[in-house]
C-alpha positions as CSV (number, residue, x, y, z in Angstrom):
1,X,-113.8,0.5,-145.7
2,X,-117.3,-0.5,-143.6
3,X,-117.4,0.4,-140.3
4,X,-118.4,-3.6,-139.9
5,X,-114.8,-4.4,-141.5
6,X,-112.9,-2.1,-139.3
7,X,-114.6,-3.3,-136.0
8,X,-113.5,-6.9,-137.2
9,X,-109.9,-5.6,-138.2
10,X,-109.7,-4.8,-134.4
11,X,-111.2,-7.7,-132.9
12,X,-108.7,-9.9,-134.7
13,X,-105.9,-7.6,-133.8
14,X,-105.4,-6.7,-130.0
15,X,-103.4,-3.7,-130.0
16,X,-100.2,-3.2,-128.5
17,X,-100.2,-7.1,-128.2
18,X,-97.0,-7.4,-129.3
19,X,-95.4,-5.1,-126.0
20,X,-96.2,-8.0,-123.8
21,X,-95.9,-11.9,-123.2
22,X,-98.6,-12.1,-120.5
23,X,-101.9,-13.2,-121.0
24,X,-104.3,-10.7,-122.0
25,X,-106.2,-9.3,-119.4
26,X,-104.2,-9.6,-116.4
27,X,-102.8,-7.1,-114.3
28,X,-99.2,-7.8,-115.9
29,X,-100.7,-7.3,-119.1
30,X,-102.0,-4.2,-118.6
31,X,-99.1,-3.3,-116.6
32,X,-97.0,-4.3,-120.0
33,X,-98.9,-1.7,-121.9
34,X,-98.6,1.0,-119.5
35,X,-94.4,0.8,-119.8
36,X,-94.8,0.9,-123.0
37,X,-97.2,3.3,-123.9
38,X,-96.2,5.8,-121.6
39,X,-92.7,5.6,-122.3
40,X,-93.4,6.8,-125.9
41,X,-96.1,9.4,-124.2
42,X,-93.7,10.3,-121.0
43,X,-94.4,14.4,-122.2
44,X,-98.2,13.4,-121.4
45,X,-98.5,14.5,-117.9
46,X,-96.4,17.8,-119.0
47,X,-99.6,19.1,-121.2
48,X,-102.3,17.6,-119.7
49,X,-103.4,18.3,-116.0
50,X,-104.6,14.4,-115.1
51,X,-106.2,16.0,-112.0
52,X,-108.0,18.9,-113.4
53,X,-110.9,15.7,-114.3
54,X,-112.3,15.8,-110.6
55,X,-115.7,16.3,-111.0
56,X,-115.7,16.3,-115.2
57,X,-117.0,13.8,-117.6
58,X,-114.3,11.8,-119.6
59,X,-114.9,10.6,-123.1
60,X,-111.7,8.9,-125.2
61,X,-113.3,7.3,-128.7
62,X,-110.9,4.7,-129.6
63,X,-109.6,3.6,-126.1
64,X,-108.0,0.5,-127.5
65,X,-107.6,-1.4,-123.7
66,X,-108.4,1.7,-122.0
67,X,-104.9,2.5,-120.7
68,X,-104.8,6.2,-121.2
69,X,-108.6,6.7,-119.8
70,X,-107.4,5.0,-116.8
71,X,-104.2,7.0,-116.6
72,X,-106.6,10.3,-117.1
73,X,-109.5,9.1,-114.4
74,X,-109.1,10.2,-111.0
75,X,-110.9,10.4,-107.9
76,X,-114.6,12.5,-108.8
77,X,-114.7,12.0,-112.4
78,X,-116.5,10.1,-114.4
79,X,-114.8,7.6,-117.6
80,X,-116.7,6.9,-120.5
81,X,-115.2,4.9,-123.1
82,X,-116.3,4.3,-127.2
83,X,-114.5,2.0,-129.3
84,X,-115.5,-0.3,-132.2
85,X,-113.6,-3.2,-131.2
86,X,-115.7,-5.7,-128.9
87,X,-112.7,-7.0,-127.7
88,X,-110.9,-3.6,-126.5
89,X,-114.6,-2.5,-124.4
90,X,-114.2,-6.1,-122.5
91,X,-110.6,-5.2,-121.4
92,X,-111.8,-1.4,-120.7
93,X,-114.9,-3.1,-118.3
């Protein structure tokens, strides 16, 4: 499969869409995603310090809408995001 073919696979395909009935983008959207995600993720905050990022650089390749990049930025550090979908770098911006 071409990199071109997966980037398109994602653009057609918002994931996670199916968690929520608002309209994509909006705070009840995102808010949507969050419940869901990190009720299947709840151990997250058990293994990773969040706040141990002050002051570090933040990379997550694949960052779908961004929810766990948000969930992992705090106050001092610095987010980058990579993804091949078009679509999911608009919601992360």
């Amino acid at each position: 499969m071409t990199t071109e073919a997966i980037r398109r696979y994602w653009n057609e395909r918002i994931h996670d869409l199916e968690m929520t009935k608002h309209p994509v983008g909006t705070r009840e959207f995102f808010a949507d995603l969050d419940d869901y995600r990190f009720d299947k993720l709840r151990y997250l905050p058990e293994l990773v310090d969040f706040a141990g990022f002050r002051g570090q650089r933040l990379l997550e390749v694949g960052c779908g809408a961004g929810n766990l990049l948000l969930q992992a930025t705090v106050p001092g550090s610095h987010p980058m995001a990579l993804d091949l979908s078009i679509q999911a770098l608009t919601f992360v911006r």
